[in-house]
N, C-alpha and C positions, 0 to 999 in steps of 0.2 A: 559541649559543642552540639550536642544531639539535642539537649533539654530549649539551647537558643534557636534552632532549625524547628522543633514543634513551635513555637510560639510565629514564629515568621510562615510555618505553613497555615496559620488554624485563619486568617483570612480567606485566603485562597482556595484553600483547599478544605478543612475542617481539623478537626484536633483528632491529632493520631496520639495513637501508645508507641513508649519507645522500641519496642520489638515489632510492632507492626510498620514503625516510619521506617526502620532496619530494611524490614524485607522489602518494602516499594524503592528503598535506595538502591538494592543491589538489582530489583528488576529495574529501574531506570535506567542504570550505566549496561544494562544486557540489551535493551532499548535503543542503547546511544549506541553501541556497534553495530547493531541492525539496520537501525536508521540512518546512520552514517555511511555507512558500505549501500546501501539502498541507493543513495544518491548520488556518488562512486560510480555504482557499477550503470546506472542509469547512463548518465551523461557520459561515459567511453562508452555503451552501448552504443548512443545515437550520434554518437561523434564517428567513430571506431566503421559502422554502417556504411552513415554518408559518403564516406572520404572510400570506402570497396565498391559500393554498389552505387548511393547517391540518394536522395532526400526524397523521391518522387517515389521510392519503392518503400517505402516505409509504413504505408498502408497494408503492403502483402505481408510483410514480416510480420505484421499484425497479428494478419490470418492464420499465415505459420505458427506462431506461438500458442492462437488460440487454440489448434490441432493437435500439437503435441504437449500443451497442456493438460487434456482430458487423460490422455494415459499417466503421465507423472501424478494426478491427484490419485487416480484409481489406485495405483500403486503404495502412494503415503496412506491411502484410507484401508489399505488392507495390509501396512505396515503394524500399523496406532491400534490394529486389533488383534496383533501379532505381538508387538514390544512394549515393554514401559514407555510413556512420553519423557521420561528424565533419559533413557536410554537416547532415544531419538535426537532427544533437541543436544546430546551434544556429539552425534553422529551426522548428521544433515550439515553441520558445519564444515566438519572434516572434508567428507566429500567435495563441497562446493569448493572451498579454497584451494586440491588438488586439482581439477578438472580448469578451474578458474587461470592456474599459474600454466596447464597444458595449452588452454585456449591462448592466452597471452604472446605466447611463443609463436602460435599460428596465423593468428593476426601479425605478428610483427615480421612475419617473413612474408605474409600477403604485401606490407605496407610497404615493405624496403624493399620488394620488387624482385625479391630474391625467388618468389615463385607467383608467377601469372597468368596463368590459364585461368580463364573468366569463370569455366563452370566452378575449379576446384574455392576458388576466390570467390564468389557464389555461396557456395555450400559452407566455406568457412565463414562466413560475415551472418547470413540465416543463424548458424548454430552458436554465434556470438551473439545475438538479436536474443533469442532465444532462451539460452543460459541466462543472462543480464534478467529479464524479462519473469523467471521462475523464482529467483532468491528472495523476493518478498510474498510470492505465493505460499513456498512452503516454510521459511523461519519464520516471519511474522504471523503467519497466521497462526501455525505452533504455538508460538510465543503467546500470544492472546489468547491461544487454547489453556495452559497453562494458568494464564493471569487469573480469567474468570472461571477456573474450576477454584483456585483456591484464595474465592474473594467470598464474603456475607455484600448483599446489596448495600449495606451503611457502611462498609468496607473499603466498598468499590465504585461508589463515588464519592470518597475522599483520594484512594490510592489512583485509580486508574487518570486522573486528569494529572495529580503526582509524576506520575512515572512517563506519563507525556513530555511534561515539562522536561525531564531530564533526558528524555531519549529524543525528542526533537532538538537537544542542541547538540547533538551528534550531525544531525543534518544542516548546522554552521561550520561548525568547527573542522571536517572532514573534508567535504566535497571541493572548496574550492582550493584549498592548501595541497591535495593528493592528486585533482584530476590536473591542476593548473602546471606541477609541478616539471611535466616535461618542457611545457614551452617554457617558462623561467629559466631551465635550465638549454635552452637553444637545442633541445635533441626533435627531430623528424618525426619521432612515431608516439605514441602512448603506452609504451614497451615500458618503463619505470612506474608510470600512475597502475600500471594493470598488474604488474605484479608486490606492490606494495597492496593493492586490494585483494589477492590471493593472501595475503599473510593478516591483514585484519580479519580475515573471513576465518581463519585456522584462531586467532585470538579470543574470538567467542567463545570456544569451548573451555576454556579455564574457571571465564566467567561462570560460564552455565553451573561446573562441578561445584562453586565456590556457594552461590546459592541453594541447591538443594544440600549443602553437607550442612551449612550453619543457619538455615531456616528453622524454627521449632516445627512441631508435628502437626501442633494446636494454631497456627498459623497457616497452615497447607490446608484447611477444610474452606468449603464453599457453602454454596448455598443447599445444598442436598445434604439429607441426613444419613450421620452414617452407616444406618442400617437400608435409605435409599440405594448409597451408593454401593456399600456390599453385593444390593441383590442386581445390582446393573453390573458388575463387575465376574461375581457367577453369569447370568445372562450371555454376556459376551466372550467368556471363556466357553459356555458351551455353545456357540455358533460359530458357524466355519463363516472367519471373517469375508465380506463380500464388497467390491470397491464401489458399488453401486448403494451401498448404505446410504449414504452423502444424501445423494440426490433422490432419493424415496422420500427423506425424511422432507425435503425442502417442497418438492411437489405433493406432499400428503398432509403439510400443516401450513394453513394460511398466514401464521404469523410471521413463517421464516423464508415463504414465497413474497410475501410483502418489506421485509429486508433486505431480500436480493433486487428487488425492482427496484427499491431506494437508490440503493447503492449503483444498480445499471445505469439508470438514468442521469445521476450526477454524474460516472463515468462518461456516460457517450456525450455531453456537452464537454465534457474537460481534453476529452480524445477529438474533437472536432477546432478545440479551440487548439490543440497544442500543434497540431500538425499543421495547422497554417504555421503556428509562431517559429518550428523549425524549418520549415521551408523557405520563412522569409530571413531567418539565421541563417541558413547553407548559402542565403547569396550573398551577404554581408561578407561572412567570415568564412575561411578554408582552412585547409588543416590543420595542426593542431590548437591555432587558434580559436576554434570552432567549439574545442574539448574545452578551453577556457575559459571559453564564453558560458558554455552550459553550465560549468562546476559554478561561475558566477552565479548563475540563475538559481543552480541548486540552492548555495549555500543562501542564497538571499531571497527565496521564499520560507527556509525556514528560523530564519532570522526574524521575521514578520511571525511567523506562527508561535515561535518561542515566545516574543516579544506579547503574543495575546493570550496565552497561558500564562505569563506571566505577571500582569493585568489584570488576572482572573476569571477573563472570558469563560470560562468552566462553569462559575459561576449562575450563567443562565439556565443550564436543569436541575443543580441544587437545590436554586432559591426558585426557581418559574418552571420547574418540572420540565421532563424531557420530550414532552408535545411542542411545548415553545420554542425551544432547543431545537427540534426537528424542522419546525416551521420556519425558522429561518432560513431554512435553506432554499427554497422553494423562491423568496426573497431576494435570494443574494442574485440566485443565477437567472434569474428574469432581465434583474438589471445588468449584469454581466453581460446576455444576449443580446440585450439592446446597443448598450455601447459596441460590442465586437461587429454587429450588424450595419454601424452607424461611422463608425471610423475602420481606417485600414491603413496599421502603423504598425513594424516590428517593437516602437516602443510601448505602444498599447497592450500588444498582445503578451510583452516581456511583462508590463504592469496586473492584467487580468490571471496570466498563470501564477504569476509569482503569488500573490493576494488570496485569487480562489483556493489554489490546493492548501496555501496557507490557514485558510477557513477551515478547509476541510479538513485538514488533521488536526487544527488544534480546536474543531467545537464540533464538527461531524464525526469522527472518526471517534471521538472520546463516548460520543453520545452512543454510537451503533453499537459500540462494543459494548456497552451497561445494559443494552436489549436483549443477550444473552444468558444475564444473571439467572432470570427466573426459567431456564430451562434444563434439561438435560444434559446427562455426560455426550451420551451420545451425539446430542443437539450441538452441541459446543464443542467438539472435536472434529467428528465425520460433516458432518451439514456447515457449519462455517468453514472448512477449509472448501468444502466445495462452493459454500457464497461467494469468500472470499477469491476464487481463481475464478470460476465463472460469471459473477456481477460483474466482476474489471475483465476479466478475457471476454467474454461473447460482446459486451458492452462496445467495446475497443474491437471484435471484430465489426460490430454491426454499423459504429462508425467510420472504420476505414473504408469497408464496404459503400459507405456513404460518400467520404472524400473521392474515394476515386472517381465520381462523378463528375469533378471537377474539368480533369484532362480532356475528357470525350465535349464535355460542353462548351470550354473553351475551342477546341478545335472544330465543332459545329458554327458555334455563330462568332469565334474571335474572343480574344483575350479579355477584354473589359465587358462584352455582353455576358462571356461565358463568368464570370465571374460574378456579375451580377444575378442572373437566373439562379447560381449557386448559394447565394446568400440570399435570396428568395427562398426556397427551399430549406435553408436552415432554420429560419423563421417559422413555413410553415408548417414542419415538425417538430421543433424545439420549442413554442411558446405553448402546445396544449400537450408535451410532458410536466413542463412546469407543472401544469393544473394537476395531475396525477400524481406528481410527488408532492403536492400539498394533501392533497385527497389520503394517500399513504400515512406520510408525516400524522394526523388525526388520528388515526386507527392504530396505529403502532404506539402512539401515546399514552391512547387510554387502555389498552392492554398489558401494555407492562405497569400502571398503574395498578391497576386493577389485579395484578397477580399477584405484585408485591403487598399491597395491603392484604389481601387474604392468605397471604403465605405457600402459594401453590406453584406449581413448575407448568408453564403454557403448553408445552411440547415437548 
């Protein structure tokens, strides 16, 4: 069975060894509940929100997340200099799935009316917003910490577009079957989809044990040697871990300041487009409806993503390096702006998210995470978890900060003026990021080019 799955991966992907397709199998299905519960707890996040607070406060929640984000990274980055990461990643699960099944309970007695005082109802919906909002900050990021410490570059783009494949069909097969599930069954609240996601979230950790016990040793090394990571390893045993590592390292090396700008920018187009697309969802559909609709959209963006790793979209930095790889992104979301600028349809906008984030995890996302390879433990532990929560958090604040321009505009000059002056504006900030994240894309190419032929660590 394993020896027909090499042969059917070596277009695709490239020719693995059977002990190496091994370990990308068991990080794929760790993958597939990461990403599956991702898109889970997403869609009852912005469902779960709406139906408390309502769809126009979605930009604050933002904010809030972005705030109490910084302390939760601070905290994991002076964890990860405290614990083993095998410790962690099957501790961080633990946690989230008890806290998850408490939140559950507190939404559902916000829902059923059983307790109504706006502010407490407030405070429960933010910390629902909130929670939902963190579980890809700190396990996937983890998780990719992980991948790329114990990948070689020729490794790791065969494995990591691999283990895409199989962890994005966790985000088909999960989201609409789990979130859909209460309206199927005619119940009022999201009280069974939310605690069926408290009990996937506890399931990861099995996963987790299963993999570090039957990985081999020779298997676990990356790209640093082992006398590199020896002396990085002393190193940080004698310093007194600091949570602010993260972000020294990202503002004191241009290579991984220029990742996080990548990554911002495609964010604050995708956070500008998505908040129209739920807004003009919160009028369509109402309660738990609303939950069904999204776990819809969930599951069928990445149905489309699956469907382009599986096609071998990957394909394009193997064979055309990951300059070109990068450059198309730059491409996609030009045209994207233009259509979202040019038409104004919940079907359009259900077709632009569904597609883009589609893109982006299955040929942006594969690509960012290979820009890691040629660096540091440190780079790839502390500095991408801090990329990863602040590219998408400030990013997502900076555009909510942006939408809410909306409200004041329209109520200045009217509804249809105020909306057009709005989409003016998007325009002209959005069309000369483009130019920048093509400008980036260039530089971030020929750098990790450049490091992997000479065999050196960037940063």
């Amino acid at each position: 069975m394993i020896k027909l799955l090499i042969k059917f991966c070596k277009f695709s992907f490239g020719e693995f060894e059977e002990q190496e397709l091994r370990k990308f199998i068991r990080l794929g299905f760790i993958l597939f509940m990461l990403v599956g519960n991702y898109w889970i707890v997403q869609s009852l996040r912005d469902s779960a929100f709406i139906r408390l607070v309502g769809g126009a406060y979605i930009p604050y929640a933002k904010m809030v997340s972005v705030l109490l984000i910084i302390p939760l990274i601070g905290f994991y980055t002076y964890l990860i200099g405290r614990h083993s990461k095998e410790k962690l990643f099957a501790t961080i699960p633990l946690v989230y799935g008890i806290i998850t099944l408490g939140l559950a309970m507190l939404v559902f007695i916000c829902e059923a009316k059983i307790y109504s005082a706006p502010i407490g109802t407030s405070i429960i919906a933010y910390s629902w917003f909130f929670w939902g909002d963190s579980w890809g900050v700190l396990l996937i990021t983890h998780f990719w910490g992980i991948v790329t410490d114990s990948a070689t570059p020729q490794s790791a783009r065969r494995g990591i577009p691999f283990i895409f494949l199989i962890g994005q069909s966790g985000g088909i097969f999960l989201p609409y079957p789990v979130v859909g599930l209460s309206n199927r069954f005619g119940f009022e609240t999201d009280l069974l989809s939310m605690i069926i996601l408290g009990i996937l979230m506890l399931a990861v950790i099995p996963l987790v044990k299963h993999f570090f016990k039957t990985t081999p040793d020779q298997l676990l090394a990356g790209f640093e040697s082992g006398e590199e990571k020896k002396r990085e390893k002393e190193e940080i045993s004698n310093k007194k871990p600091n949570f602010t590592d993260g972000i020294k390292l990202i503002l004191s090396q241009k290579y991984l300041c220029c990742i996080f700008i990548f990554g911002f920018i495609i964010e604050f187009l995708l956070t500008t487009f998505d908040f129209s697309f739920k807004l003009k969802a919160s009028e369509v559909f109402s309660g738990i409806e609303l939950s069904d609709y999204f776990g819809l959209y969930s599951s069928s963006l990445n149905i489309i993503s699956t469907a382009l790793l599986f096609i071998g979209v990957t394909n394009i930095p193997r064979f055309m390096g990951l300059k070109v790889a990068l450059l198309f992104m730059p491409l996609l979301w030009g045209f994207s702006l233009f259509l979202f600028l040019t038409f104004d349809s919940l079907t359009l906008l259900f077709v632009l998210m569904a597609g883009g984030k589609a893109i982006k995890f299955a040929l942006n996302n594969p690509t960012l995470k290979q820009l890691y390879i040629p660096t540091s433990t440190s780079a790839r532990y502390k500095a991408q978890a801090w990329i990863d929560a602040f590219e998408s958090r400030l990013s997502k604040g900076a555009s909510s900060l942006f939408c809410m321009l909306l409200k004041p505009l329209q109520t200045a000059f009217g509804g249809a003026t105020g909306m057009a002056y709005y989409l003016t504006l998007i325009g002209i900030v959005g069309f000369p990021l483009i130019v920048v994240l093509a400008i980036i894309a260039v530089y971030l190419g020929k750098t990790y080019k450049k490091a992997i032929a000479e065999k050196k660590v960037v940063c």
